[in-house]
Kinemage of the C-alpha trace (Angstrom):
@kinemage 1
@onewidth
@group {chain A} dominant
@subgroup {mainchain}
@vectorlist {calphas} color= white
{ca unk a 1} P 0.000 0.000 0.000
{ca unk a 2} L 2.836 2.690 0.740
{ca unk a 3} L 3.198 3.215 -2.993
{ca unk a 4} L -0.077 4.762 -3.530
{ca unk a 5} L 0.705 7.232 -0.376
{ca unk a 6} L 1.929 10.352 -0.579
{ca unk a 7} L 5.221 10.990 0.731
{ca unk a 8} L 4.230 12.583 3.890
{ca unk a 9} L 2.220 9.487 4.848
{ca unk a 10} L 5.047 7.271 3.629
{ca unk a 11} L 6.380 9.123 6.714
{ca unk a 12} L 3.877 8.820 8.865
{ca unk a 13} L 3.175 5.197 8.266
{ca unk a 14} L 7.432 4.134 8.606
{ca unk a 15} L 7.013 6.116 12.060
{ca unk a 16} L 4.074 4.127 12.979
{ca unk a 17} L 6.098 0.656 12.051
{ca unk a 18} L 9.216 1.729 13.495
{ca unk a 19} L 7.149 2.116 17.054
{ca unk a 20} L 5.670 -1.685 16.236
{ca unk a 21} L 2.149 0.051 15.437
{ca unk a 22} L 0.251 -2.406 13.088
{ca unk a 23} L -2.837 -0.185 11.923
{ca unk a 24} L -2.616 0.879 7.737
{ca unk a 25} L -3.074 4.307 6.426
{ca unk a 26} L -6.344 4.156 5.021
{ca unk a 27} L -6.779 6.940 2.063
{ca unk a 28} L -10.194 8.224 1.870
{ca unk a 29} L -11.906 9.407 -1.458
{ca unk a 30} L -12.693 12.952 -0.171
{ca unk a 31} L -10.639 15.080 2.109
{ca unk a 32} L -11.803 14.347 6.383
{ca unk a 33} L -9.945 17.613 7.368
{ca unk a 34} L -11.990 18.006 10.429
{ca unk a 35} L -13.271 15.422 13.138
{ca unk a 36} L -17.160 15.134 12.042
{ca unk a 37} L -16.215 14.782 8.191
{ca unk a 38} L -13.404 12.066 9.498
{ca unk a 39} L -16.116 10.419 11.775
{ca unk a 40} L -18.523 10.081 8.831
{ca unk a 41} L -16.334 8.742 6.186
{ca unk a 42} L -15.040 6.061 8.895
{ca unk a 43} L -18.874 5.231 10.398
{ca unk a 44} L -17.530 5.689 14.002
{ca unk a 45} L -18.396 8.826 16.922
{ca unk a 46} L -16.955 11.920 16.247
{ca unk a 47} L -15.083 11.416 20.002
{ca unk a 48} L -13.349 8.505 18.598
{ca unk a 49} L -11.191 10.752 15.810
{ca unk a 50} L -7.702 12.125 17.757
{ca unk a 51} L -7.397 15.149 16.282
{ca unk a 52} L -4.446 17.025 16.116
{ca unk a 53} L -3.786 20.726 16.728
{ca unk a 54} L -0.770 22.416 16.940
{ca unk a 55} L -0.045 24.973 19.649
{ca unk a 56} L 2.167 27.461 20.217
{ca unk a 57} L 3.613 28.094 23.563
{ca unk a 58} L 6.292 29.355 25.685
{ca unk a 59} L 8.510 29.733 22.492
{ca unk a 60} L 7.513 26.207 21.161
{ca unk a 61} L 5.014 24.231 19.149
{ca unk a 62} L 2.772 21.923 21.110
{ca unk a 63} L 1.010 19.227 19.475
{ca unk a 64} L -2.522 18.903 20.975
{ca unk a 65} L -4.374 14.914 20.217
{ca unk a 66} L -7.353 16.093 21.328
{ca unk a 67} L -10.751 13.783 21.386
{ca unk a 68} L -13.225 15.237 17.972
{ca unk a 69} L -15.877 15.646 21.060
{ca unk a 70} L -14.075 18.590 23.044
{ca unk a 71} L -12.676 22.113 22.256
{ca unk a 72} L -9.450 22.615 23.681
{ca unk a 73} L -9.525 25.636 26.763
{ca unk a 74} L -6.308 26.736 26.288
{ca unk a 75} L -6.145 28.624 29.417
{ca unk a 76} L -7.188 25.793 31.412
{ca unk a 77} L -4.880 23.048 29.448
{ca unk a 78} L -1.610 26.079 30.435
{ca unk a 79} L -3.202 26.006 33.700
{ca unk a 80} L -2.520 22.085 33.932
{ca unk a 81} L 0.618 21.935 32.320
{ca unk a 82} L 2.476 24.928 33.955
{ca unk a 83} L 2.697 27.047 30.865
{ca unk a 84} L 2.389 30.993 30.357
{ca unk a 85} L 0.134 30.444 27.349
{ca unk a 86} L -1.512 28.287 24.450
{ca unk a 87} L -2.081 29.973 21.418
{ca unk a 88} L -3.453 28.486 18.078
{ca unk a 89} L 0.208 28.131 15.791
{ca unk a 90} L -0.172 30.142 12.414
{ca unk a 91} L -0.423 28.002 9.000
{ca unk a 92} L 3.706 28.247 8.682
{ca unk a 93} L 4.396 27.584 12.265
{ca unk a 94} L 2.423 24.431 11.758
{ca unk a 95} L 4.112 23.252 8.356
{ca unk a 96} L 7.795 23.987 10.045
{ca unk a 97} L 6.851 21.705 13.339
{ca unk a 98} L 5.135 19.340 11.582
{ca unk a 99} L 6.141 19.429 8.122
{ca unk a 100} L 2.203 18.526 7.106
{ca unk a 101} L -0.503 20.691 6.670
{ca unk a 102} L -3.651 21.585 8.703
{ca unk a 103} L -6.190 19.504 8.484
{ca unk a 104} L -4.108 16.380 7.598
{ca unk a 105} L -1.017 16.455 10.773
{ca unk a 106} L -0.348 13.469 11.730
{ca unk a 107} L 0.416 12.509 15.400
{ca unk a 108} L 4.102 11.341 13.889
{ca unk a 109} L 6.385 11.697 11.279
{ca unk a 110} L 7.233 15.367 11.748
{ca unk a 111} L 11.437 16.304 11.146
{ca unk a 112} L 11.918 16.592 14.740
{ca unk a 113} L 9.981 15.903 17.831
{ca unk a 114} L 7.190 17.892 19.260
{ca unk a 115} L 5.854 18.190 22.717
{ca unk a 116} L 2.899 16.256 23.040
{ca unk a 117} L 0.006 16.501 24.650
{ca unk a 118} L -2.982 13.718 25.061
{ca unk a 119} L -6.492 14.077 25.544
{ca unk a 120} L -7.553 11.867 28.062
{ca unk a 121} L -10.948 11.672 27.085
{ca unk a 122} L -9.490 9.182 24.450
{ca unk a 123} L -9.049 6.568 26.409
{ca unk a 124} L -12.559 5.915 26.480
{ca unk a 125} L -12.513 4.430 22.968
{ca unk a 126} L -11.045 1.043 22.280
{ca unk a 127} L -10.137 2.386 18.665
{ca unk a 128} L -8.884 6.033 17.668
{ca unk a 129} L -8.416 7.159 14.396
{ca unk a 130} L -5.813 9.991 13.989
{ca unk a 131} L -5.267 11.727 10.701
{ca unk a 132} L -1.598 10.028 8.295
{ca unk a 133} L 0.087 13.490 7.348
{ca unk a 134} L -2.661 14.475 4.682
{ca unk a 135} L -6.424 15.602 4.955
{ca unk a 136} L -7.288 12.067 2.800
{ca unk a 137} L -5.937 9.918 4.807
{ca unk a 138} L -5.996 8.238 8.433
{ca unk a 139} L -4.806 5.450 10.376
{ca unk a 140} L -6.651 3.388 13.807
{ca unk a 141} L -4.616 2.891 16.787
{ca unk a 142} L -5.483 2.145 20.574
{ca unk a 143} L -5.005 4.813 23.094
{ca unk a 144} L -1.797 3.228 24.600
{ca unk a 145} L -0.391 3.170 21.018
{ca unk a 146} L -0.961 6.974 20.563
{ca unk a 147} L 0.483 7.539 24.247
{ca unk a 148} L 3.919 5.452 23.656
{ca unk a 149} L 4.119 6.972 19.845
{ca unk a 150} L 3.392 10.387 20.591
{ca unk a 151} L 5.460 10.084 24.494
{ca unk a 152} L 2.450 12.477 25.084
{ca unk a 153} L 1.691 13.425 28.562
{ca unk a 154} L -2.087 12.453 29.473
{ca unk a 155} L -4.453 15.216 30.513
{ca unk a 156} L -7.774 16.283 30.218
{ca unk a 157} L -7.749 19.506 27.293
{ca unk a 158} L -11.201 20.694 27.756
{ca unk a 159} L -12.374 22.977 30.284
{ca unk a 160} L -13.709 22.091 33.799
């Protein structure tokens, strides 16, 4: 299957194989670049679909895997993790952290490592699907597989 992906999920799914994850890239026929259009095209609840957002804060990107069922409180989520602030990172600050574009960032196969942070809400599903480094394509994985890929700290991202 890698042939038919595009090089960014190529990427995405070597990360997911060099961390002994199993689940294939699946390519969609139209684009899932948010978590109800993902939910729909996969038949699952919208909760079940890690999304990811990308952060900025204290001087750094912060990836966000955030359940499709919350909104992320920002001031809450610094709050919890001891930061000055979480602001939404611009289109370029996304594509140099990540090196994929919004709507399709992948919880892996950015150039370098980004902080991580994990929904906890996720756990409640016994299959996630998180989006493979394009807005066509996505991959299933179980909540302890995101965790140990991502070395994402657990913690709840909406507000109280």
């Amino acid at each position: 299957m890698s042939d038919t992906l595009s090089p960014r999920s190529v990427l995405v799914q070597d990360a997911l194989r060099q961390s002994g994850i199993s689940g294939e890239i699946v390519i969609l026929p139209d684009a899932a670049s948010t978590a109800a259009l993902a939910a729909a095209a996969l038949g699952v609840e919208v909760g079940a679909i890690a999304n990811s957002l990308v952060f900025w804060s204290d001087g750094e990107p912060l990836l966000v895997m955030t359940s499709g069922a919350h909104r992320v409180d920002t001031t809450a989520l610094a709050t919890r993790l001891g930061r000055e602030n979480i602001v939404r990172a611009s289109v370029d600050q996304v594509r140099a952290a990540t090196g994929q574009a919004i709507g399709g960032v992948a919880p892996t196969g950015h150039p370098a490592p980004v902080v991580t942070v994990v929904d906890e809400a996720l756990a409640a599903y016994p299959e996630i699907w998180a989006a493979g480094g394009t807005p066509h394509t996505v991959f299933p994985l179980t909540f302890g597989e995101l965790v140990r890929l991502t070395g994402g700290t657990v913690v709840a991202v909406a507000g109280d």
